[in-house]
C-alpha positions in Angstrom: 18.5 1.6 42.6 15.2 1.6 44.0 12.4 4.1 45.4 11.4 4.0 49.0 7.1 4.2 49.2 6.3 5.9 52.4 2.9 4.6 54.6 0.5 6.4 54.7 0.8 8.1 58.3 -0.5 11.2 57.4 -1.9 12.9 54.0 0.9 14.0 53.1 2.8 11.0 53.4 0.4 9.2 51.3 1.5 8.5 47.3 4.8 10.4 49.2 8.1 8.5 47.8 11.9 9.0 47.3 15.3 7.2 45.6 17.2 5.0 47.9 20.3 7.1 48.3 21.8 4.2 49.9 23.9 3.6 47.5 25.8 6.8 48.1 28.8 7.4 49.6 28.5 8.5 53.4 30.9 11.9 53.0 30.6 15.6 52.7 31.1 17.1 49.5 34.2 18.2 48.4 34.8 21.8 49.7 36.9 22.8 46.8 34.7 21.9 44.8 32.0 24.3 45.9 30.9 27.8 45.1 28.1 29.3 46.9 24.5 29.6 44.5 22.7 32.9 44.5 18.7 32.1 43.8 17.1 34.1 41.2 13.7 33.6 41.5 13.9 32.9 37.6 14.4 36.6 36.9 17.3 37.6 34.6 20.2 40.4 34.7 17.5 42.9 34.5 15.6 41.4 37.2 12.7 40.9 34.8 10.8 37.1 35.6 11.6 35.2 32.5 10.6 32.0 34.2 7.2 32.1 36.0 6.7 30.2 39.4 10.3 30.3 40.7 11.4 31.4 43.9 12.6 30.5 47.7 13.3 27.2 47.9 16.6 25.4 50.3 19.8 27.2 50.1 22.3 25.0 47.7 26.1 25.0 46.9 27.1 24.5 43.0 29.2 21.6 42.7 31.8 22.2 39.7 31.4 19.7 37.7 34.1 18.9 35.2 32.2 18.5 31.6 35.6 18.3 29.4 38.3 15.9 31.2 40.3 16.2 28.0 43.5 18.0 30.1 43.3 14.7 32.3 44.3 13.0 29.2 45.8 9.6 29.5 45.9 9.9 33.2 44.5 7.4 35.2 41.6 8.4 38.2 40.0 6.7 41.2 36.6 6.6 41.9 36.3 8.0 45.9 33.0 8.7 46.1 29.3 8.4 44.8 27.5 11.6 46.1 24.1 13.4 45.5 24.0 16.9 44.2 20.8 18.9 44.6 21.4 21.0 41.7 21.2 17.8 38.6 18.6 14.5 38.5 21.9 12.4 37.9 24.3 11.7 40.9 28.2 12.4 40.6 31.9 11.0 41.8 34.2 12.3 42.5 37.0 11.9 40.7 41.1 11.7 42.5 43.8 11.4 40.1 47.0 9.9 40.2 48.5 13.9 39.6 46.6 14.4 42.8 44.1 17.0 41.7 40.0 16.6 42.8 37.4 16.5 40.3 33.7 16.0 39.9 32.2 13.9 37.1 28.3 12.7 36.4 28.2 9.8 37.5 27.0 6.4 35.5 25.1 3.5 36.4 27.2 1.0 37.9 29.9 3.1 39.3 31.4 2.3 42.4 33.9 3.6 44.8 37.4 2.3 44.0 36.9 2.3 40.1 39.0 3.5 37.6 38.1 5.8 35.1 40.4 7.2 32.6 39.8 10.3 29.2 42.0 9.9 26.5 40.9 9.7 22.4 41.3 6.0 22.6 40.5 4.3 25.7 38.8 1.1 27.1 35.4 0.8 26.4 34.7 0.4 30.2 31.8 2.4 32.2 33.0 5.7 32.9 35.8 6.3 30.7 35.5 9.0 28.0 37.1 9.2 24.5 36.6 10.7 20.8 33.3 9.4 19.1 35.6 7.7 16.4 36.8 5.0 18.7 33.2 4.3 20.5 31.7 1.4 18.9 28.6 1.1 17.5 25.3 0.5 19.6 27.2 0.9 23.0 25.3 3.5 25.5 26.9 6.8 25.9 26.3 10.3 27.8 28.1 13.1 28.7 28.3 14.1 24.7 30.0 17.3 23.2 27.8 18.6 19.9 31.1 20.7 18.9 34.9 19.8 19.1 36.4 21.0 22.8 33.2 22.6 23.9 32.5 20.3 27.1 29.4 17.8 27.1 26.1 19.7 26.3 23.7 16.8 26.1 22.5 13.3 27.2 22.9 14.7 31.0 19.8 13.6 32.9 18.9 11.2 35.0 18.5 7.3 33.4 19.6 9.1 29.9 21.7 7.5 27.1 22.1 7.6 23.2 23.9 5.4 21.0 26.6 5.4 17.9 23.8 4.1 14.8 26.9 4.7 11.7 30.7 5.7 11.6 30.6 5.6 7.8 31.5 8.9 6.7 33.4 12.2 7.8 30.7 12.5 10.7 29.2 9.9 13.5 25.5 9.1 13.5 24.1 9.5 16.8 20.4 8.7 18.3 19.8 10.8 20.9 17.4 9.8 23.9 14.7 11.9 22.0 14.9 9.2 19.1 16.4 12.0 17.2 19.7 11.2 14.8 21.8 13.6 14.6 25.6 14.1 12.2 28.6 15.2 15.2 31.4 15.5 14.5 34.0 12.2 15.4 36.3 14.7 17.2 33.9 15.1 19.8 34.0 13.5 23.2 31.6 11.2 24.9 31.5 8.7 27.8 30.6 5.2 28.3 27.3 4.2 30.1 23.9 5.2 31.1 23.4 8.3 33.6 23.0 7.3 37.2 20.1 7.4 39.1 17.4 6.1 36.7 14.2 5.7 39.4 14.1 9.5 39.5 11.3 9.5 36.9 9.0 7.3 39.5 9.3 9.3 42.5 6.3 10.7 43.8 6.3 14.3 44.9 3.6 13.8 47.5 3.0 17.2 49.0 2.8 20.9 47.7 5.5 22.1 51.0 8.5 19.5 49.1 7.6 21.5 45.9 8.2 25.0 48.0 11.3 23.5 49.1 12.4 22.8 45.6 12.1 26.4 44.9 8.8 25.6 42.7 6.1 28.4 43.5 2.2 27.5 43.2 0.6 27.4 39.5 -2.9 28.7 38.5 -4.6 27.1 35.6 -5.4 29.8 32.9 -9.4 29.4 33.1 -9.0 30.1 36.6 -8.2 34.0 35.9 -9.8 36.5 34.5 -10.3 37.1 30.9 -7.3 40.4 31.3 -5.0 37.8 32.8 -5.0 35.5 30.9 -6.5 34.1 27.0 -8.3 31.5 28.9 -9.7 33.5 31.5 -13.4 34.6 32.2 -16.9 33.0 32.6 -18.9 31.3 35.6 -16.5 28.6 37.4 -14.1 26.4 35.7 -15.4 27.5 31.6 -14.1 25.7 28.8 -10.9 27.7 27.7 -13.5 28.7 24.4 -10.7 28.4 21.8 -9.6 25.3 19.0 -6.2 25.5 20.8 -4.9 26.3 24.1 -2.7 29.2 24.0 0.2 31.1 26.4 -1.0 33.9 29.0 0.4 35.9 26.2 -1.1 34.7 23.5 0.7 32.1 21.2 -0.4 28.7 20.8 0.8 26.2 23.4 0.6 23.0 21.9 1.8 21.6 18.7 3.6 24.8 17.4 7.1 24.5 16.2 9.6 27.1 17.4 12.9 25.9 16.2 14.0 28.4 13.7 14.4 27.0 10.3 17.3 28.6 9.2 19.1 27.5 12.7 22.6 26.7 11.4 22.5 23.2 13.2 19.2 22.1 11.5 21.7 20.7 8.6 22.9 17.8 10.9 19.6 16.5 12.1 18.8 12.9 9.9 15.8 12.1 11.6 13.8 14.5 13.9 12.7 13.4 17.4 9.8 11.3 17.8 6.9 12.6 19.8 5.4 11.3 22.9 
């Protein structure tokens, strides 16, 4: 993987870069496989905005992605192609088994077409192939993970991301997170071998404001830029100080360095060590 730097032709262009997507496969997606995407604008079934600065953007399709595998058990699948999906940082393959069915999965790092990959509880420790925690071993990369027994993979998703197996001993598996955090799961969970694809997305340079638009980002207004009924911040000559020991939300609650997990959340049990801050 690499990112492509643009020249500076114009000022837009400048600090402008993107991932080398030659590595992809040169194929259309997998109709099938496809369900059109309605955009919400970040509003919810009320069509209340939850999420602020959302809205327009290029028209995607959702690719189904298959977070589970486990009724593929024990049967083998070819790699056909590496492809890029607008919706995820990561790329995916998709996946053609030997029953003949079509399937997409997140792809890893070091994929390639013609691979086999294979889910069962005990498999190869190869790239790509996913199997119960209780027969990863120790200190090898994993993503894709399920937090609870035949729930689908929930975390470790992202571009570049992996955690590890730290400890077997015990009724539960040890994991470390890419947060730093270790958590207790449960060894019937599933996981798969590797690091997510596409690591270089966390260098590329955005460039311009009209790629953001495209992404479906809307413009952002710093707080001390409104007025004092808009937001906490608000008010006075210019760009003011934001007058406060702590910056806080338009509505009010501090923004930095509260804690809003709830303490009596049921999972807060499994958590050894808590995630490291940055």
């Amino acid at each position: 993987m690499a990112v492509i730097v643009y020249k500076p032709t114009t000022n837009g262009r400048r600090n402008m870069s993107v991932v080398d997507y030659s590595v992809l496969s040169k194929v259309k997606p997998e109709k099938s496989l496809l369900r059109p995407k309605k955009s919400m604008a970040g509003r919810n079934c009320h069509g209340r905005i939850t999420v602020r600065h959302r809205g327009g953007g290029v028209k995607r399709h959702y690719r189904i992605i298959d977070f589970k595998r486990v009724d593929k058990a024990g049967i083998p699948a070819k790699v056909n192609s590496i492809q890029y999906d607008p919706n995820r940082t990561s790329f995916i393959a998709l996946l053609f088994y030997a029953d003949g069915e079509k399937r997409y999965i997140i792809a890893p790092a070091g994929l390639k077409e013609g691979d086999e990959v294979m889910c069962d509880k005990k498999a190869k420790v190869r790239t790509g192939n996913r199997m119960q925690l209780r027969n990863i071993p120790v200190g090898y990369p994993i993503y894709d993970l399920e937090m609870t027994p035949g729930k689908g993979s929930q975390v470790i998703r992202s571009a570049g991301s992996n955690g590890k197996i730290t400890s077997l001993d015990g009724e539960m598996a040890y994991v470390e997170l890419p947060s730093k955090e270790i958590r207790m799961i449960s060894k019937d969970c599933y996981a798969t071998i590797g690091v997510v694809s596409n690591s270089d997305h966390m260098n590329v340079k955005i460039g311009k404001a009209g790629r953001m638009r495209k992404m479906g980002r809307r413009p952002q207004v710093l707080g001390k830029s409104m007025n004092a009924v808009d937001h906490p911040h608000g008010g006075g000559e210019g760009h003011s100080p934001i007058g406060m020991k702590a910056p806080k939300t338009p509505w009010g609650a501090p923004a930095l360095g509260k804690k809003t997990r709830n303490r009596k959340k049921a999972s807060s049990q499994f958590i050894i060590s808590r995630r490291k801050k940055r």
